[in-house]
N, CA, C and O atoms as a MOPAC input file, in Angstrom:
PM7 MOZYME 1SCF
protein

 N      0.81600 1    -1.19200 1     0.00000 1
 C      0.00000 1     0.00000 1     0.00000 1
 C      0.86000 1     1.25600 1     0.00000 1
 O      0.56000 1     2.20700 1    -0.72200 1
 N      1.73100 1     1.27200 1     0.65300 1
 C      3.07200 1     2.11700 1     0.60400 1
 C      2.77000 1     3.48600 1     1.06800 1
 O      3.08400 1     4.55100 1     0.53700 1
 N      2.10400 1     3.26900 1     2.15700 1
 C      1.57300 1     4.28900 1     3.58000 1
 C      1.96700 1     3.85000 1     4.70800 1
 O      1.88700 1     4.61800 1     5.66700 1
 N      2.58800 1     2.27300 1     4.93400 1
 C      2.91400 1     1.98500 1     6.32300 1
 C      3.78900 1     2.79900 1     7.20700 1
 O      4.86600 1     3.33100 1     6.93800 1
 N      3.25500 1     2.79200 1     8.08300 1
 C      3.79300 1     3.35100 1     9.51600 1
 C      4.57900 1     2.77600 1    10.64300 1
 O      3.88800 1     2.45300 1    11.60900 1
 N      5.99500 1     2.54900 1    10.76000 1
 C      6.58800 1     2.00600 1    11.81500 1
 C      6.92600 1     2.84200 1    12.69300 1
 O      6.94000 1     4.07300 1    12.67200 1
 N      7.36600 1     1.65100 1    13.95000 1
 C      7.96700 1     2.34500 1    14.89400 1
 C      9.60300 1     2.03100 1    15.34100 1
 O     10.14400 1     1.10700 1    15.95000 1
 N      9.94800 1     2.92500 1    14.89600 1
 C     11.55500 1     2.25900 1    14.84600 1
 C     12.76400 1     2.58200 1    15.84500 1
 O     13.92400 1     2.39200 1    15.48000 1
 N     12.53200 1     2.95300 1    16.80000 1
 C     12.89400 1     3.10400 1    17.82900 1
 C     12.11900 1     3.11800 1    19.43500 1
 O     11.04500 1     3.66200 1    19.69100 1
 N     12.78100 1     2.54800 1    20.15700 1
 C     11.90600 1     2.70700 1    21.68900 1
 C     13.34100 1     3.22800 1    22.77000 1
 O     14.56200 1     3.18700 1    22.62500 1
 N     12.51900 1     3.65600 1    23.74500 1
 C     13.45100 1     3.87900 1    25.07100 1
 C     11.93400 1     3.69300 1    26.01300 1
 O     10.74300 1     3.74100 1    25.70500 1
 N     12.67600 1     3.46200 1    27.28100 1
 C     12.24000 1     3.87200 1    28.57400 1
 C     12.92100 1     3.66600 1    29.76000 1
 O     13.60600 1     2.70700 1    30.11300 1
 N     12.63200 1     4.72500 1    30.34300 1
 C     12.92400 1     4.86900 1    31.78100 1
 C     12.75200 1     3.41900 1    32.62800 1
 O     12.04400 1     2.64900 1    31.97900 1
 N     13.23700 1     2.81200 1    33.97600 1
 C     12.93200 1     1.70100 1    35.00500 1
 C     12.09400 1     2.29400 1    35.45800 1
 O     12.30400 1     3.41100 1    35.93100 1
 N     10.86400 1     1.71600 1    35.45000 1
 C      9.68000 1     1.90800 1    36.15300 1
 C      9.72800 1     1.82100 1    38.00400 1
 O      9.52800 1     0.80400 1    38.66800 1
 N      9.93900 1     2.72100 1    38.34600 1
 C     10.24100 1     3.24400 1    39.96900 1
 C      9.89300 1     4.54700 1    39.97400 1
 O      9.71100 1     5.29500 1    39.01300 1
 N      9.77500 1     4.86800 1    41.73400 1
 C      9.58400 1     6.26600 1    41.74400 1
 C     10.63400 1     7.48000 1    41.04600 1
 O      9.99800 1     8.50400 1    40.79700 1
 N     11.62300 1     7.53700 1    40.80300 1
 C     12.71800 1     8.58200 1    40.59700 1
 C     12.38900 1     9.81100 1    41.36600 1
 O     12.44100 1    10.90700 1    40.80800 1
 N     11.98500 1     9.66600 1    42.87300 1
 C     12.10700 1    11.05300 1    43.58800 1
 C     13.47200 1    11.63400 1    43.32200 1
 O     13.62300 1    12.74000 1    43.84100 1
 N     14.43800 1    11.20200 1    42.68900 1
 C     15.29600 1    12.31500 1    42.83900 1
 C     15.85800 1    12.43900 1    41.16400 1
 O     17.04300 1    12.52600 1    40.84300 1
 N     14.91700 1    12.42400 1    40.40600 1
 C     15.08900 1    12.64700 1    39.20700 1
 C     13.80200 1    13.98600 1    38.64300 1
 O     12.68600 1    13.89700 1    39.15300 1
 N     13.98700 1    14.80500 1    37.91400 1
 C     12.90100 1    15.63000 1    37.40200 1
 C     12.41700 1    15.13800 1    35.80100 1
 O     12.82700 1    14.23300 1    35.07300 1
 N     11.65400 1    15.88500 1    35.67600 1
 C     10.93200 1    15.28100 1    34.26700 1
 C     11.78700 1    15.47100 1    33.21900 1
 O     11.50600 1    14.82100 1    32.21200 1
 N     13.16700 1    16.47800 1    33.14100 1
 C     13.61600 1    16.56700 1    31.88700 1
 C     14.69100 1    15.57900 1    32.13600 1
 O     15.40900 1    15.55500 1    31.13700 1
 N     14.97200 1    15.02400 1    32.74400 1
 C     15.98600 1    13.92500 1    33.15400 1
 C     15.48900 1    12.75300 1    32.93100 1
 O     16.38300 1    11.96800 1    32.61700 1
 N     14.01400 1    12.08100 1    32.96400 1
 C     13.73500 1    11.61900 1    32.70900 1
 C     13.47500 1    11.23300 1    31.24700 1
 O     13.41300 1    10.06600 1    30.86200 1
 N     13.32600 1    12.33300 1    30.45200 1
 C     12.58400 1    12.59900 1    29.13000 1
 C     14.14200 1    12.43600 1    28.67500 1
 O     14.23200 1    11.44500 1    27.95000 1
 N     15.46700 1    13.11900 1    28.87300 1
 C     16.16200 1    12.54800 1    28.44800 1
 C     16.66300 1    11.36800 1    28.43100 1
 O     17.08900 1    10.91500 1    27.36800 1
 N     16.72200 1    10.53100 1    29.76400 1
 C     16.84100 1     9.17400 1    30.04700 1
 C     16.72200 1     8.59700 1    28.48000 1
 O     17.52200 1     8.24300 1    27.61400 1
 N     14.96500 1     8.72600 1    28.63500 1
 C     14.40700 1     7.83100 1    27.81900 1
 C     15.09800 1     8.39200 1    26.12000 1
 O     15.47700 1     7.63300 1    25.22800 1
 N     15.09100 1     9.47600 1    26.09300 1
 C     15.18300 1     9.53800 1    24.31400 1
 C     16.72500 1     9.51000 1    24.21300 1
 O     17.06800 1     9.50400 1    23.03100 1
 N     17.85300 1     9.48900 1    25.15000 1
 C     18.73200 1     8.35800 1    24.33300 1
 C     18.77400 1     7.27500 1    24.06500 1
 O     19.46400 1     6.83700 1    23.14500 1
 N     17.93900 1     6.48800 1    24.91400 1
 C     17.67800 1     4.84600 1    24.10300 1
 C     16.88400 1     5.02300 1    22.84600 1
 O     16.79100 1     4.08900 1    22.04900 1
 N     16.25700 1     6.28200 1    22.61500 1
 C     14.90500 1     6.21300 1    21.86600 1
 C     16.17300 1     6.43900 1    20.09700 1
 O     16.32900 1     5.75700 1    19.08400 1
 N     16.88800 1     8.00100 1    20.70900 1
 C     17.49600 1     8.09300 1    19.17900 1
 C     18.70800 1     6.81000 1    19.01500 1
 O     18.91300 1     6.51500 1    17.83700 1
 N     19.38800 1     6.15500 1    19.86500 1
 C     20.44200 1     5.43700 1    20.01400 1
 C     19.61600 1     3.86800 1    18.74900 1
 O     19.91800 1     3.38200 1    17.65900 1
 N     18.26600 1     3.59400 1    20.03700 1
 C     17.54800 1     2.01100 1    18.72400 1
 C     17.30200 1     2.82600 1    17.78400 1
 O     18.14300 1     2.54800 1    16.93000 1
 N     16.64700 1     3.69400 1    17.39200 1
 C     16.44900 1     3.95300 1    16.10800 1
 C     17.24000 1     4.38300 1    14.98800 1
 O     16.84100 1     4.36600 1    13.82400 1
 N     19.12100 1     5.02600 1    15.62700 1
 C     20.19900 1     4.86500 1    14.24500 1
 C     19.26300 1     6.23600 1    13.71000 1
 O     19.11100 1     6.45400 1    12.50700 1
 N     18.60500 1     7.20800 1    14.88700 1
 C     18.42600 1     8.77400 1    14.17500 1
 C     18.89400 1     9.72100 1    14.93100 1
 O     19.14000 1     9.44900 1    16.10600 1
 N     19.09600 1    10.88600 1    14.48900 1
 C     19.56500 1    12.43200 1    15.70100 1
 C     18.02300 1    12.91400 1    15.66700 1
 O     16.88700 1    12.65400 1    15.26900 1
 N     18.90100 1    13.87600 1    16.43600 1
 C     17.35300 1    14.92600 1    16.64500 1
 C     17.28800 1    15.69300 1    15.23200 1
 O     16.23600 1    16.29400 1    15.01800 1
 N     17.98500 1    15.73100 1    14.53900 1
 C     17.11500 1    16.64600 1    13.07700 1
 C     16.67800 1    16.06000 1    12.50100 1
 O     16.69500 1    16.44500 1    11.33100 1
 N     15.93400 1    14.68400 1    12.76500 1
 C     15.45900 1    13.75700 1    12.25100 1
 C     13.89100 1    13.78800 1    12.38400 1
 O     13.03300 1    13.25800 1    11.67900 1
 N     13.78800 1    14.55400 1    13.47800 1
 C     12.18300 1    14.58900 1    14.30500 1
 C     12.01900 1    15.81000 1    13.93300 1
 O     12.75100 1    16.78900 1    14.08100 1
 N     10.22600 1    15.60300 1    13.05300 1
 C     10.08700 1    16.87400 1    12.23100 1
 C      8.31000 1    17.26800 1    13.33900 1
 O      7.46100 1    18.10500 1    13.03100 1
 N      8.29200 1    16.58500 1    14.23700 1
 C      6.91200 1    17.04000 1    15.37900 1
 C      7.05000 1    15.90400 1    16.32800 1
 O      7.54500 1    14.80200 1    16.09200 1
 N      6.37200 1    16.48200 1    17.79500 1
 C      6.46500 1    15.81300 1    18.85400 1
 C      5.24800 1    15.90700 1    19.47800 1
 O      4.69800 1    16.94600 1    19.84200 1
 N      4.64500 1    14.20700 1    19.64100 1
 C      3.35300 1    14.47100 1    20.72500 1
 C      4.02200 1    14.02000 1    22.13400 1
 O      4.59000 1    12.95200 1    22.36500 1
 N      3.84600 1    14.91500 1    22.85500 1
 C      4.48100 1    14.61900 1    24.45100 1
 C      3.08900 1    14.60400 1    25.34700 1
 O      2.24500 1    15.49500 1    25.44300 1
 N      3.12800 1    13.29100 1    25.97400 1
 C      2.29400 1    13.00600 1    26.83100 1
 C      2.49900 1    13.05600 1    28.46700 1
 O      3.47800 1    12.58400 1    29.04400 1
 N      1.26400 1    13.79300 1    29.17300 1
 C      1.77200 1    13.75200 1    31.12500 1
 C      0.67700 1    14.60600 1    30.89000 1
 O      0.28800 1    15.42500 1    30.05800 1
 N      0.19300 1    13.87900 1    32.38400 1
 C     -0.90800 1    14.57600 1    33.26500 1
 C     -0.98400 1    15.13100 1    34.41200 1
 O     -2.00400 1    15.59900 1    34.91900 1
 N      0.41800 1    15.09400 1    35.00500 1
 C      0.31200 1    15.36400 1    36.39200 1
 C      1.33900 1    16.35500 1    36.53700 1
 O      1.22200 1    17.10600 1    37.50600 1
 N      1.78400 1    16.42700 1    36.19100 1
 C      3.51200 1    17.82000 1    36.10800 1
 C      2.85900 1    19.13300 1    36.65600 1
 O      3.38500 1    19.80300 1    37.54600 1
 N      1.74600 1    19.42700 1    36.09200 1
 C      1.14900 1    20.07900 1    36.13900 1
 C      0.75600 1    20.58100 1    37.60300 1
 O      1.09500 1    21.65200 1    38.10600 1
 N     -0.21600 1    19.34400 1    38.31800 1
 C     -0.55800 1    19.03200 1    39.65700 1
 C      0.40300 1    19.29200 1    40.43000 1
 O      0.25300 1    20.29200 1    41.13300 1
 N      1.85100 1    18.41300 1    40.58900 1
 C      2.89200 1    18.86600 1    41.38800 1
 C      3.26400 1    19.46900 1    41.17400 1
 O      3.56700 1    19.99500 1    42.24500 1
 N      3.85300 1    20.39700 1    39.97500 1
 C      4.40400 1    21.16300 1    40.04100 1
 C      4.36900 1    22.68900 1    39.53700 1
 O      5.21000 1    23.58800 1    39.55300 1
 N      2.85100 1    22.59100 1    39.02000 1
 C      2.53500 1    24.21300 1    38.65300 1
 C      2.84100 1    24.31500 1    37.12500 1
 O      2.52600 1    25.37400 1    36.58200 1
 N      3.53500 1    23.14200 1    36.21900 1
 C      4.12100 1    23.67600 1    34.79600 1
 C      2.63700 1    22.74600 1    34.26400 1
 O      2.23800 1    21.58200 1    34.27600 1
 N      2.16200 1    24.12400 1    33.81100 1
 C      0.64100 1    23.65100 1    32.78600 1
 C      1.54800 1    24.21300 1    31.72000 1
 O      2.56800 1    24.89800 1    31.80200 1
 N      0.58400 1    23.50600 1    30.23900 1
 C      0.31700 1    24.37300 1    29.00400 1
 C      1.43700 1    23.67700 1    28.11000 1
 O      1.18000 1    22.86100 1    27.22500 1
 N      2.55400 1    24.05400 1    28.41400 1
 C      3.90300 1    23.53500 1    27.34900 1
 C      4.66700 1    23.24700 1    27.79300 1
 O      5.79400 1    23.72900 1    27.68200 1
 N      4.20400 1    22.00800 1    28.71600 1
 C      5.20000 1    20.86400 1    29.31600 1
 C      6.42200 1    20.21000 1    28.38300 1
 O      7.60900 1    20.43600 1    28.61700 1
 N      5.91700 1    19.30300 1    27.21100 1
 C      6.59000 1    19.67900 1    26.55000 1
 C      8.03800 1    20.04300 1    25.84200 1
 O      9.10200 1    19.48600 1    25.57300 1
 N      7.42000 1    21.29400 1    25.71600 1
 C      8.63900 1    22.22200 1    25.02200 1
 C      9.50700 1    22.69600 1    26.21200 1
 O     10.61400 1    23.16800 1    25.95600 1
 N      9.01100 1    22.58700 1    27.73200 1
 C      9.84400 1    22.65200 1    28.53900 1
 C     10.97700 1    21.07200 1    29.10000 1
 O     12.10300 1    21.16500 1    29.59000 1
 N     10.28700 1    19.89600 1    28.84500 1
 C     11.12900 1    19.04000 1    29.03400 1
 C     11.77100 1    18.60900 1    27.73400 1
 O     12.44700 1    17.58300 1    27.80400 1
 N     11.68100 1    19.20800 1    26.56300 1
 C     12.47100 1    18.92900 1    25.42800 1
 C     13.44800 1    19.99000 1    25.01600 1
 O     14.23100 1    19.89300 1    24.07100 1
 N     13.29800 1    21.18500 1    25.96300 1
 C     14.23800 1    22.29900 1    25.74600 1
 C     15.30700 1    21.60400 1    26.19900 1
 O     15.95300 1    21.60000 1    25.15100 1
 N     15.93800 1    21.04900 1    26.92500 1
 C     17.51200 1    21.08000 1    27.34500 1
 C     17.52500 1    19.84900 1    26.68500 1
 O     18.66600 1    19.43500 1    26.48500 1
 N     16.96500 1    19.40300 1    26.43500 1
 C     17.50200 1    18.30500 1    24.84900 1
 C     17.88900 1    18.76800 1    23.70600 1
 O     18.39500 1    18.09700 1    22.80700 1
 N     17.63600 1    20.10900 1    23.68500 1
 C     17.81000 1    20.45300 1    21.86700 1
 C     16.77500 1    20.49500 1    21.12300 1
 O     16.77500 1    21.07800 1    20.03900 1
 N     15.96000 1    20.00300 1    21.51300 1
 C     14.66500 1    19.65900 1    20.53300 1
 C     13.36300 1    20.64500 1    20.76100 1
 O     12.33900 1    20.45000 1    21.41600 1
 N     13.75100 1    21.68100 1    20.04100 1
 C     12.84900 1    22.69200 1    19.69600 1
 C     12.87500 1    23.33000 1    18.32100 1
 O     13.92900 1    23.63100 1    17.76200 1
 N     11.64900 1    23.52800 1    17.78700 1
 C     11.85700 1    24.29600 1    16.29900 1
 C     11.27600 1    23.24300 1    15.61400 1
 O     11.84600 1    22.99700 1    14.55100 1
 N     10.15000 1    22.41100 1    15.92700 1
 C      9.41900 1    21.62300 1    15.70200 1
 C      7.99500 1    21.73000 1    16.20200 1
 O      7.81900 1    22.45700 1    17.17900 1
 N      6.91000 1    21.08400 1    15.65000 1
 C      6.02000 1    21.07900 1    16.56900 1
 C      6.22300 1    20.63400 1    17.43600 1
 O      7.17000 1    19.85000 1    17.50200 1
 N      5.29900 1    20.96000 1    18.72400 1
 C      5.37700 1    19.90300 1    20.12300 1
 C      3.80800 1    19.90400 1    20.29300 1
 O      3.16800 1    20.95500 1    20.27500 1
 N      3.29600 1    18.81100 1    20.43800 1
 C      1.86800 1    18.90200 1    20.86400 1
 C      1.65900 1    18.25800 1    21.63700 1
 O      1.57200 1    17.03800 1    21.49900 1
 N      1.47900 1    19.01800 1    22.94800 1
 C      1.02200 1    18.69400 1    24.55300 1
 C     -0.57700 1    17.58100 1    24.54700 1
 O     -1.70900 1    17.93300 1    24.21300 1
 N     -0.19800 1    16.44000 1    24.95400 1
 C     -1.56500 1    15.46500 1    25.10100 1
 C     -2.12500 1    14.92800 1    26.02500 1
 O     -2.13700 1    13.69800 1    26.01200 1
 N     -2.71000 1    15.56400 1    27.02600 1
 C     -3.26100 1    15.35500 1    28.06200 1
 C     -4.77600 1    14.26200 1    28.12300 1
 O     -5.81500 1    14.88100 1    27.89300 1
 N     -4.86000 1    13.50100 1    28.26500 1
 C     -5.72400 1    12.25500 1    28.18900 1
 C     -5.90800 1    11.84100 1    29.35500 1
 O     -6.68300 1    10.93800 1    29.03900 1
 N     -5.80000 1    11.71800 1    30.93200 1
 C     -5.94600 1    10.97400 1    32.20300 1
 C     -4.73300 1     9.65200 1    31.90600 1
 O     -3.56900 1    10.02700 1    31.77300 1
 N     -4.89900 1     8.79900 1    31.85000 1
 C     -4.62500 1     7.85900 1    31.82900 1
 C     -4.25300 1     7.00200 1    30.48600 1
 O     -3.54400 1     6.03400 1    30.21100 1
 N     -4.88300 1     7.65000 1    29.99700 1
 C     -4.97400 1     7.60300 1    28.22200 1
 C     -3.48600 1     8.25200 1    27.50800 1
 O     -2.99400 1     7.89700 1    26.43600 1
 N     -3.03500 1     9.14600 1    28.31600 1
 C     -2.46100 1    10.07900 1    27.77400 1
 C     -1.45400 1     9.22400 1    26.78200 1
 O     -1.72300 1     9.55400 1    25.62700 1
 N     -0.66600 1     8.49700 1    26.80300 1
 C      0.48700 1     7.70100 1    26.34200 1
 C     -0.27700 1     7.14800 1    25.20300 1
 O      0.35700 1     7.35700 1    24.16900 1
 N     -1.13400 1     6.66800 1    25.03200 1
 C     -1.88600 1     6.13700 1    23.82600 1
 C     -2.53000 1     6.82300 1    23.16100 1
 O     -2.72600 1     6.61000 1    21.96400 1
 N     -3.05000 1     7.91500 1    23.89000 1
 C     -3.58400 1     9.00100 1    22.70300 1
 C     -2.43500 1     9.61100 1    22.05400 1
 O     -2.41400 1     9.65800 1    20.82400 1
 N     -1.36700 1    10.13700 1    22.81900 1
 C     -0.13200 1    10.50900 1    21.83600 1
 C      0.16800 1     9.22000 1    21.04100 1
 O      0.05400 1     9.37000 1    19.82500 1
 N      0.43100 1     8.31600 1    21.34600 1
 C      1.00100 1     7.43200 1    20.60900 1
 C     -0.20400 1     7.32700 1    18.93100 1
 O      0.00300 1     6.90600 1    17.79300 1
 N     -0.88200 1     7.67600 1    19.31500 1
 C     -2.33600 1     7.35800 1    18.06400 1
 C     -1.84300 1     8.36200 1    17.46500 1
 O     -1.17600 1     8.28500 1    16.43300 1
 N     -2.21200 1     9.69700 1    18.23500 1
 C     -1.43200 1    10.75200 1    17.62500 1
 C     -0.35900 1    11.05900 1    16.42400 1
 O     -0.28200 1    11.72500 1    15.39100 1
 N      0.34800 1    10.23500 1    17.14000 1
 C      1.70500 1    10.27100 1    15.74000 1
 C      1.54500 1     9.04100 1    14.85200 1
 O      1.99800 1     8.88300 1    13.71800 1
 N      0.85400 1     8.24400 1    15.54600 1
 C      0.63000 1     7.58700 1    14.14700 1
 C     -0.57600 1     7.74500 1    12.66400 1
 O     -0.77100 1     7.18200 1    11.58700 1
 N     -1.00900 1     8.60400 1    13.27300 1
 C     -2.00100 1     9.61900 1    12.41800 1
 C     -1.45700 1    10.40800 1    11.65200 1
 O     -1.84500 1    10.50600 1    10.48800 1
 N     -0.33500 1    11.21500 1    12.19100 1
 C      0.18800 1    12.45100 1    11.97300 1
 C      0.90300 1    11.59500 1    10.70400 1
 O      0.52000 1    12.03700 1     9.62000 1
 N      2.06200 1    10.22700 1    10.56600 1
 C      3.09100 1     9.76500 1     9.77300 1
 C      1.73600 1     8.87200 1     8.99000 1
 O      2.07400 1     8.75300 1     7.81200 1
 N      0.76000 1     8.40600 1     9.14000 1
 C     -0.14200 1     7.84200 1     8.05100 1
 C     -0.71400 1     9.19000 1     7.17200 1
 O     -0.49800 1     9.21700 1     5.96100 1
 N     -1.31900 1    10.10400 1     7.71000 1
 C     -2.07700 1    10.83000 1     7.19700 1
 C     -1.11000 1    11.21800 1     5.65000 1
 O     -1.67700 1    11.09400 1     4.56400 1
 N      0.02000 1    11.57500 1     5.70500 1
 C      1.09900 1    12.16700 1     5.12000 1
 C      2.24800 1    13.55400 1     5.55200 1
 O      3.24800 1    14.09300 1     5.07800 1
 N      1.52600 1    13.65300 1     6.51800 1
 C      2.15400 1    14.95600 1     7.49300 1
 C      3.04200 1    14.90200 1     7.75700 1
 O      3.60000 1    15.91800 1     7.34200 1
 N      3.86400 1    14.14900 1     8.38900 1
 C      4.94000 1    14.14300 1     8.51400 1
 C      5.47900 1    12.54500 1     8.17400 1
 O      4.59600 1    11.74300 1     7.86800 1
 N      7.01300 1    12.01800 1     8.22100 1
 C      7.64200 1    11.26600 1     7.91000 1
 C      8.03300 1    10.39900 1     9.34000 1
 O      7.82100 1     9.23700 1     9.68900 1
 N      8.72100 1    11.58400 1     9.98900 1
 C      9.55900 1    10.84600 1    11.45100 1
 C      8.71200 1    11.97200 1    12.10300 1
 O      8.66000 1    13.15400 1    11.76200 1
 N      8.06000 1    11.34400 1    13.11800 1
 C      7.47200 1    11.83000 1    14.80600 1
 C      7.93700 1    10.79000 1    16.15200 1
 O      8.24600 1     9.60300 1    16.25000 1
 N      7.78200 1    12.07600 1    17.21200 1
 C      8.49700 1    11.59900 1    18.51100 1
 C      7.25900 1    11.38500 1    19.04500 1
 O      6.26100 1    12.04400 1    18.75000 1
 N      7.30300 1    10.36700 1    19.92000 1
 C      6.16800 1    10.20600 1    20.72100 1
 C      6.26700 1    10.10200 1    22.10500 1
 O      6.12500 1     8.92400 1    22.43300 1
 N      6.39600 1    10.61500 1    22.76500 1
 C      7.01100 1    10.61900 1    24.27200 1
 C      6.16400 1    11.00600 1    25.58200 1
 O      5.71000 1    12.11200 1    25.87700 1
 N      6.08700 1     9.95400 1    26.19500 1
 C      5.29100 1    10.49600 1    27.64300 1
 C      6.24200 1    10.50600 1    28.86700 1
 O      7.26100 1     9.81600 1    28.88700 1
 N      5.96200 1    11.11100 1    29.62800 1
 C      7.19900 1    11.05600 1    30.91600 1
 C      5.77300 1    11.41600 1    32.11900 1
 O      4.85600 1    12.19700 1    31.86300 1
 N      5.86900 1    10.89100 1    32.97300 1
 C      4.91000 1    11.17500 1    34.16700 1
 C      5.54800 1    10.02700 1    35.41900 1
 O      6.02400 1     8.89300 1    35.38700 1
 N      5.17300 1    11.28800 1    36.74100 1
 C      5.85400 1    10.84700 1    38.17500 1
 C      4.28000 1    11.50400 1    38.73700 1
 O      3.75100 1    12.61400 1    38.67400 1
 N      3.88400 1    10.15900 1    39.30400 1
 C      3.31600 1    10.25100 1    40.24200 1
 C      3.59300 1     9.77000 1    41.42200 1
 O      2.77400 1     9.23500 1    42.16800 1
 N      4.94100 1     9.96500 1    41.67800 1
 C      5.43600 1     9.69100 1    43.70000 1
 C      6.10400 1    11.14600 1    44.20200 1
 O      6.71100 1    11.90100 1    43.44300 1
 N      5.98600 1    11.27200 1    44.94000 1
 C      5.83000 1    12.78400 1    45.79600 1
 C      6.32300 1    12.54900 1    46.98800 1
 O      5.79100 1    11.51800 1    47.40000 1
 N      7.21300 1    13.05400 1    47.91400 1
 C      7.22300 1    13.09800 1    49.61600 1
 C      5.79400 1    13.28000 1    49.86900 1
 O      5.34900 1    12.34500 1    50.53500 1
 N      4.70700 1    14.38600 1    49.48900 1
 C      3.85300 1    14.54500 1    50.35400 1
 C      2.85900 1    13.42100 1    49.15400 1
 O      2.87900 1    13.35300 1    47.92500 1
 N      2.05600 1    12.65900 1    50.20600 1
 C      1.44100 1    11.35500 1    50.18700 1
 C     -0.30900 1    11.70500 1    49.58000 1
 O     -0.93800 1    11.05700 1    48.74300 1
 N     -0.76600 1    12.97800 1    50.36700 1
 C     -1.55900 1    13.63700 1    49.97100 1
 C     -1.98900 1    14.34400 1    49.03000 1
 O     -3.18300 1    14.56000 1    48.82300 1
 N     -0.61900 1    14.97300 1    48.05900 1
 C     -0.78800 1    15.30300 1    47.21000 1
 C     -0.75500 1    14.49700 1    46.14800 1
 O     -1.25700 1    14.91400 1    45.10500 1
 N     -0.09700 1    13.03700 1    46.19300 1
 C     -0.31300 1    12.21400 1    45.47400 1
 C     -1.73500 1    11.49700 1    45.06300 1
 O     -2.00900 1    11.09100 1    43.93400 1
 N     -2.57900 1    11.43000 1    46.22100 1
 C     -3.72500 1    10.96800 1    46.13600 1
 C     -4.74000 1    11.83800 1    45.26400 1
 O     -5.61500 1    11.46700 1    44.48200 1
 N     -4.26000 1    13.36700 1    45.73000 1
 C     -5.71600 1    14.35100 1    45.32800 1
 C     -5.10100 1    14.73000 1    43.66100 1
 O     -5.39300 1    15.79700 1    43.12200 1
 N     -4.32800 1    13.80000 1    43.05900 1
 C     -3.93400 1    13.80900 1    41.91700 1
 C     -5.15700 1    13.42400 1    40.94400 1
 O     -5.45000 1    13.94800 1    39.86900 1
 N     -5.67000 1    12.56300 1    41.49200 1
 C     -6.19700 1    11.39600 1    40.79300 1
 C     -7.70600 1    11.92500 1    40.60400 1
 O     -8.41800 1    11.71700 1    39.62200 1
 N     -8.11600 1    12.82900 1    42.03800 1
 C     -9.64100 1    13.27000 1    41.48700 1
 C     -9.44000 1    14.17400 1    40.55800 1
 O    -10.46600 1    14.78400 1    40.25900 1
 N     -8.42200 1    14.50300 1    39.95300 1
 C     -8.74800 1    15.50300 1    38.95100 1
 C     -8.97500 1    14.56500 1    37.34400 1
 O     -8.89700 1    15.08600 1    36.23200 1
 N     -9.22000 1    13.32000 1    37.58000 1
 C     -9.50900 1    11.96000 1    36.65600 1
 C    -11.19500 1    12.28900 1    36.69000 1
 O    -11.68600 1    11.86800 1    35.64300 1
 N    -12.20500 1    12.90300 1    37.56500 1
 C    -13.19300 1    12.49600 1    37.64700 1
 C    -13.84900 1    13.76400 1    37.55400 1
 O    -13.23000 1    14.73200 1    37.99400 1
 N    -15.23100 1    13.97900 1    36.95800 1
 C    -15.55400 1    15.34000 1    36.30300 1
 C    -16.33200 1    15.64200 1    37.82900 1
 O    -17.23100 1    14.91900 1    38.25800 1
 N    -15.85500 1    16.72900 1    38.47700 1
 C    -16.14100 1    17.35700 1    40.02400 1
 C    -16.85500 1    18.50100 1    39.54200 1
 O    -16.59500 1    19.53300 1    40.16200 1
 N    -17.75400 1    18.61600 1    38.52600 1
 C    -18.50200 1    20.21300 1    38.33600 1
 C    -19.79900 1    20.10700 1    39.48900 1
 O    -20.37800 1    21.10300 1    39.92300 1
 N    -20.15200 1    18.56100 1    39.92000 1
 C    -20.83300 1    18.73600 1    40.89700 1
 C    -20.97600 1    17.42900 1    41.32500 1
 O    -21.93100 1    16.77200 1    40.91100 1
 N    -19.79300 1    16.72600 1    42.45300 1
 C    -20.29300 1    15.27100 1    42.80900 1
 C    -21.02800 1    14.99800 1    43.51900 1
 O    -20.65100 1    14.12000 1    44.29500 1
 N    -22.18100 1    15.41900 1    43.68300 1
 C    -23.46400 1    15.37200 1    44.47500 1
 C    -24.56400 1    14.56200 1    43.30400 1
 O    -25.47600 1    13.75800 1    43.49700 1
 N    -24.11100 1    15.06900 1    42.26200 1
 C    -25.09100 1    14.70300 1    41.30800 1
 C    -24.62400 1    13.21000 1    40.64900 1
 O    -23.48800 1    12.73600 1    40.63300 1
 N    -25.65900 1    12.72900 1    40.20500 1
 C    -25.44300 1    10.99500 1    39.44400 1
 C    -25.78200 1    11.08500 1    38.38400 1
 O    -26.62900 1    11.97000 1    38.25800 1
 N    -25.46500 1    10.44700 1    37.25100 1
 C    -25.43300 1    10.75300 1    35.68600 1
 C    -26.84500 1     9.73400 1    35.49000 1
 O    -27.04800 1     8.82500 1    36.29500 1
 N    -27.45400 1     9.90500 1    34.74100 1
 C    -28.33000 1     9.06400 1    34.10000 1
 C    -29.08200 1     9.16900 1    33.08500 1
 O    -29.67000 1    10.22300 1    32.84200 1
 N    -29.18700 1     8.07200 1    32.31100 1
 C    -29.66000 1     8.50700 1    30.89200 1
 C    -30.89200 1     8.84300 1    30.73300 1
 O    -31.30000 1     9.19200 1    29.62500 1

């Protein structure tokens, strides 16, 4: 058909807390395994869907997460498109770019999620999670 879409490189981080790692440390972690399997540099990546839901929560960086954990990589002057999904988030980016390299849009896309949900404070870890559940009024029950 000569539209296929691979994926030709992976990285990831060891799945643990990394309290003493931040998100761009992480995001780098992962994308030297990512450009290293795939035999590409960074002028290779012509858009980026970056996935995380919680950076935000702990730490106040809404909006262009992102372009903030891909700045001290080098990797700016591309798209970056922030994908916030709950839980989803990693698979909706991941759909994401594979939309983006089927459609014809682009050739090579990054697909990258980075998210820490472990915290010293225990509490703030928990009240992470109601922001998963639509609170415009939990008094009320949905019904068709």
């Amino acid at each position: 058909m000569g539209n296929g879409v691979y994926i030709v490189g992976i990285g990831m981080t060891r799945f643990t807390t990394h309290l003493d790692k931040t998100h761009h440390e992480l995001c780098a972690l992962a994308l030297d395994d990512v450009f290293k399997d795939a035999g590409l540099d960074r002028e290779s990546i012509e858009c980026v869907f970056f996935s995380n839901s919680a950076w935000g929560h702990f730490e106040g960086q809404h909006t262009i997460r992102g372009q903030c954990a891909l700045r001290p990589y080098g990797l700016l002057g591309v798209p970056i498109i922030n994908v916030e999904n709950a839980c989803s988030s990693g698979s909706t980016g991941l759909y994401s770019g594979y939309m983006a390299v089927r459609s014809g849009e682009f050739d090579v896309v990054l697909c990258l999620g980075v998210e820490k949900l472990a915290h010293p404070d225990k509490a703030l870890v928990f009240s992470s999670f109601t922001s998963g559940f639509d609170n415009t009024d939990l008094n009320d029950t949905f019904s068709l």
